[in-house]
N, C-alpha and C positions, 0 to 999 in steps of 0.2 A: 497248186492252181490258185490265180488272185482270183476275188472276185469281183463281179463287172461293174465297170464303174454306173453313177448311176447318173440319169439326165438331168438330172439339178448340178451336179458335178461337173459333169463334162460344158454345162450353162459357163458355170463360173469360172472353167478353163479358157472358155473361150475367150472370153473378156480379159485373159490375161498374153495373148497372140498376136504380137505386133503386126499379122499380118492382117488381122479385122478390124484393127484401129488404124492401119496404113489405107485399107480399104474405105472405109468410113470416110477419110480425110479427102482422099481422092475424089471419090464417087459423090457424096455426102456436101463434103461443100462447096465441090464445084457446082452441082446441078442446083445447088441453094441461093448462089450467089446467081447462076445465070436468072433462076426463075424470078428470083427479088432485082436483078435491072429489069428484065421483059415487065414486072408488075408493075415496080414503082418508079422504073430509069425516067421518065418523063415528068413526075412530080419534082425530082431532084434537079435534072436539066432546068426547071424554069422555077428553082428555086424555091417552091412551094410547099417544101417540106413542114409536117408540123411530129407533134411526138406521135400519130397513129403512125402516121409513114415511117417512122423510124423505127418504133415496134417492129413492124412486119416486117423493114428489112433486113433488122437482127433477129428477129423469128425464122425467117424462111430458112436460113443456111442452118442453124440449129436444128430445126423441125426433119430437115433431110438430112444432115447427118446423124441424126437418134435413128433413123429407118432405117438405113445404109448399114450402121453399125449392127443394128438388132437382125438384119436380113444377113449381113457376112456372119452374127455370131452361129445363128441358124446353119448356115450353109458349114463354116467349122466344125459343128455339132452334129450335121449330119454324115460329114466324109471322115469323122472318126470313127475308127475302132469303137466297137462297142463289147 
């Protein structure tokens, strides 16, 4: 009999399941990019972009895919065998 793996383990499994970084990608930067045009699409349209605006809109898709990614690793880790 093995024994059970343990939940720092099965953490680090996850992070390694193409199917939680396929998910992240999807999920992750799409909703990143939408929510960064709805924020900042009308500073860029009239050209009045400076470096905050550009922070936040390579922040946004980042920020949702770290979430995306951490919430599919969770959900991998919970539909595993324990």
């Amino acid at each position: 009999m093995t024994p059970p793996i343990s939940k720092r383990d099965l953490w680090k499994l996850s992070f390694q399941q193409r199917a939680v970084w396929l998910r992240a990608c999807k999920l992750g930067l799409t909703a990143g990019c939408v929510q960064a045009a709805v924020n900042q699409g009308d500073i860029w349209l009239h050209h009045a972009e400076n470096a905050e605006v550009i922070a936040k809109t390579i922040l946004s898709p980042v920020i949702s895919f770290a979430l995306v990614l951490v919430a599919a690793a969770e959900t991998w880790v919970q539909k595993s065998p324990k």
